[in-house]
N, C-alpha and C positions, 0 to 999 in steps of 0.2 A: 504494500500500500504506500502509495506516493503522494506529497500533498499535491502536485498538481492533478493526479488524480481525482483524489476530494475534490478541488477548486471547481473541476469542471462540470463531476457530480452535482453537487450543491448548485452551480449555475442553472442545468438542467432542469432540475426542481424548480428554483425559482421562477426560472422565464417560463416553465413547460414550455419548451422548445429547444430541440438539439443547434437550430438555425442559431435562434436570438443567445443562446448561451456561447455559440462561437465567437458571435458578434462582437460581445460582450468581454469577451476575453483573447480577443484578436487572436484565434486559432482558426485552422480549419473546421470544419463540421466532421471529415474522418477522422480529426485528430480528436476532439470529444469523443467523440463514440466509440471511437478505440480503448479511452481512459475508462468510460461508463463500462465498458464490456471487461477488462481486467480488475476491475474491481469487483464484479459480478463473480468473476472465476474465482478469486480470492477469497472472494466470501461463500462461493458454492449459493449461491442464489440468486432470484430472480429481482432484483433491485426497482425496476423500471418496466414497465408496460408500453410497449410502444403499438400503434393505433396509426394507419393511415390520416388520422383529424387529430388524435390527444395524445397526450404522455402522461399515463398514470404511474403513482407511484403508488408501491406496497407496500405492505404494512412493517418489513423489514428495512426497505427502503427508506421509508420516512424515522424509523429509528438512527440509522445510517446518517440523515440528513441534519440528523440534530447533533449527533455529535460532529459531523465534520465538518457544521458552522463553527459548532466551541472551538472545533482544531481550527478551522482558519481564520477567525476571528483574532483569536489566543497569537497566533504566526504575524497577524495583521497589525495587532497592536502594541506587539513586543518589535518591529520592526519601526514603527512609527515612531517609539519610545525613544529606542535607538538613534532612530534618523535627527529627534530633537534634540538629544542630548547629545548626538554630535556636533550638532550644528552649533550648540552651547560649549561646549568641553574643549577645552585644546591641553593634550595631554602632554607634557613637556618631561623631560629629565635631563637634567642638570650635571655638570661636576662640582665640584667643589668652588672653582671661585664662580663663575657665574651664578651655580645658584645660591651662594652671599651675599654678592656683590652687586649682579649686574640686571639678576630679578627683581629685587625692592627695587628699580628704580624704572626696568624695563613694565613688569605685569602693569604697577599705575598708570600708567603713562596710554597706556594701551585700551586700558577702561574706558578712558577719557574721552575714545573714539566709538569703542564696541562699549557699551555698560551691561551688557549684558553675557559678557564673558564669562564664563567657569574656567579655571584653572586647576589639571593635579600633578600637580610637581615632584617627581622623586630625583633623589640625590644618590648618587654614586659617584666611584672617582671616573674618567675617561671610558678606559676600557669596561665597565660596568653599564657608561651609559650607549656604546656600541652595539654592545650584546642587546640592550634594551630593542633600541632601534632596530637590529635584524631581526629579533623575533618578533616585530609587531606590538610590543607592548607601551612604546611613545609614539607620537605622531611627529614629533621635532625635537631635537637633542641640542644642548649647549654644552662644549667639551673643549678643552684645550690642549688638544693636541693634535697633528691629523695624521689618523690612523690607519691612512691608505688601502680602505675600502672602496670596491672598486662598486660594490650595488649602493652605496654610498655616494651621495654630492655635498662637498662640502665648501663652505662660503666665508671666509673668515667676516668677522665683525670690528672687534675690537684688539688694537696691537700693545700687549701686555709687557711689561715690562719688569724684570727680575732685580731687586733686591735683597743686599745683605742684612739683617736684621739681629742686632747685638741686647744684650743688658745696656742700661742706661746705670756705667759704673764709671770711676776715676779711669780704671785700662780703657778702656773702651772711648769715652772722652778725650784721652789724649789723643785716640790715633782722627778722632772730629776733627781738635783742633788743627792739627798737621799735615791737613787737608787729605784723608783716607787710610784707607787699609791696602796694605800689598797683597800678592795672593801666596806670597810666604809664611805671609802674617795669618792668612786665613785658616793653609793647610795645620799649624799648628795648634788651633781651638779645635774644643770639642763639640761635634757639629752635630745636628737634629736635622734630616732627612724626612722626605715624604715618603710614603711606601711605592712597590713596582706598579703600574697602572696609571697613575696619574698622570695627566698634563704638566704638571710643575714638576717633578720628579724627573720625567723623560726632559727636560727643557735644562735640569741642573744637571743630567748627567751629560746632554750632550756638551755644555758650556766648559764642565770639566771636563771632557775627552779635545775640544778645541784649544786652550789652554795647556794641554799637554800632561791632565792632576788624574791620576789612578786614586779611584774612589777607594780603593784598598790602603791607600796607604793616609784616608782621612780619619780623623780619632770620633767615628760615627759613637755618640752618645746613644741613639735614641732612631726610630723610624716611627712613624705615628702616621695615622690615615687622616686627621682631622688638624684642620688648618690652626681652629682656634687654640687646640690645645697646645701645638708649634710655641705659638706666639706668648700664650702664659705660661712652658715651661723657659720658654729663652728669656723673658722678663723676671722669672724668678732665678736666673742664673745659672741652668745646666748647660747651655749653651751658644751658640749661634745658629742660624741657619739662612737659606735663602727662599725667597717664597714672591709673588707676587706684590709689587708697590701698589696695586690696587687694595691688597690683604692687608698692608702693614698701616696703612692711613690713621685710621682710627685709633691706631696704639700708639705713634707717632704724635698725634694731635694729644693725644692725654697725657704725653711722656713716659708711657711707660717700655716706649723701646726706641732705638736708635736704629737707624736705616744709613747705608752705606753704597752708593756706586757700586756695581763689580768690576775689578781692574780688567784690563786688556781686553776692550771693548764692548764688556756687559754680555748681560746676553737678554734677548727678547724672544718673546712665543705671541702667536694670534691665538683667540678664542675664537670657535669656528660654529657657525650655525650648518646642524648635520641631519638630512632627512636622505630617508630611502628613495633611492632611483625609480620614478614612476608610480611613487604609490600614490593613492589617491586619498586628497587631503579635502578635506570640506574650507569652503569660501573663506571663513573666518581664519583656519587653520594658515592657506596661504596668505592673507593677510596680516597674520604676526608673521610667519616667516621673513616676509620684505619688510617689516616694521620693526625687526631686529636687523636685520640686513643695514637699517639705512639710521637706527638710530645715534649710535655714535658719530656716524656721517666717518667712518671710516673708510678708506681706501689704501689698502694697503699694496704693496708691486708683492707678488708672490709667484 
């Protein structure tokens, strides 16, 4: 039993007419009849009376016809549910600094246009929110790093910028005043790292392989998956690390950390707006896409 079987049943009934039921449901008339008649097999009975002038239904039939309104009804309305709440919903997944950073600023902004927006936001680091992406479970991903997927398109937005981020102590003030830190000076603190998958993570290790610093021979204190907690274990003093000048802003402006250049020409990463090649995205959905695309008013050469 098929629901388009049902569909056609149930039409049949209604219009009594094989004609007006086709009509109705933009099919043939042998393509009806064909559904009426396997459904009949399946059930081992006579469902429909068919008359030169009428279409009667039996008394079997019209049991048949009540429930595969509820089934297509039930199909009818969890479909429409669906369609509304897509049309409402844009299901996003974030990494770590964007969805800190750059969604309190991005979702408002956006309201302001649509108000009638839903948002559900899940956080993972990079490679977490990839994974999301190819299985279907976001509609548009913000991720900082590009993961060179190829059923992937990705768009960078915003061009992020890595700094060093210290204690706010006497050592640490000195090398302010003295206009920086070398990266002699860096390799010998003990450093607080992201974990493998992240955008900032991949960004500091590539910085150190350009630079010429084997992470093996860095006095790694610490790897932590969560930005915030980076940031209040180096302000309570285990160590240093590097992380996004977007991230560090806030702890800067309180003074509860010191922020640093990195020597021999920094190093920078894009945050990249990342949807599936070809999928189909509802009006609204394409619409934040370009309205992250174009909010920063970034254009980066890549």
């Amino acid at each position: 039993m098929e629901l388009k079987q049902l569909q056609s049943f149930c039409a049949v009934v209604k219009y009594k007419s094989f004609t007006k039921a086709a009509e109705k449901l933009y099919l043939s008339q042998p393509t009806v009849s064909t559904h009426v008649r396997q459904l009949e097999e399946e059930f081992q009975t006579s469902l429909i009376v068919r008359t030169t002038k009428s279409v009667e239904v039996t008394p079997r039939g019209q049991e048949l016809y009540e429930c595969a309104c509820n089934i297509v009804n039930l199909r009818d309305n969890l479909m429409r549910s669906w369609s509304d709440e897509d049309e409402k919903m844009i299901r996003i997944g974030a990494s770590t600094i964007p969805s800190a950073y750059m969604l309190p600023q991005i979702l408002p902004a956006f309201r302001t246009i649509r108000p009638a927006s839903q948002f559900h936001v899940f956080q993972s680091d990079s490679q977490g929110i990839v994974d999301g992406l190819l299985c279907g479970a976001f509609d548009v991903g913000l991720i900082g790093a590009d993961m060179h997927e190829d059923t992937l398109e990705l768009t960078p937005f915003f061009a992020d910028q890595m700094v060093l981020i210290t204690p706010v102590n006497e050592h640490f003030l000195q090398f302010s005043e003295n206009g920086g830190i070398t990266l002699e000076e860096i390799c010998r603190e003990p450093m607080l790292l992201r974990e493998k998958g992240s955008g900032s993570k991949k960004c500091i290790s590539s910085y150190f392989e350009r630079v010429g610093v084997d992470e093996n021979d860095l006095i790694i204190t610490a790897r932590l998956n969560d930005q915030e907690s980076i940031k209040n274990l180096v302000a309570g003093g285990l160590g240093i690390s590097i992380i996004s000048e977007k991230a560090a802003e806030d702890a800067v402006k309180a003074g509860r950390l010191l922020t640093f250049p990195l020597p021999e020409a920094g190093a920078r990463r894009y945050l990249y707006v990342a949807c599936r090649r070809g999928a189909l995205m509802s009006g609204q959905t394409q619409q934040f896409v370009s309205f992250v695309k174009n909010f920063y008013k970034t254009e980066p050469s890549v």
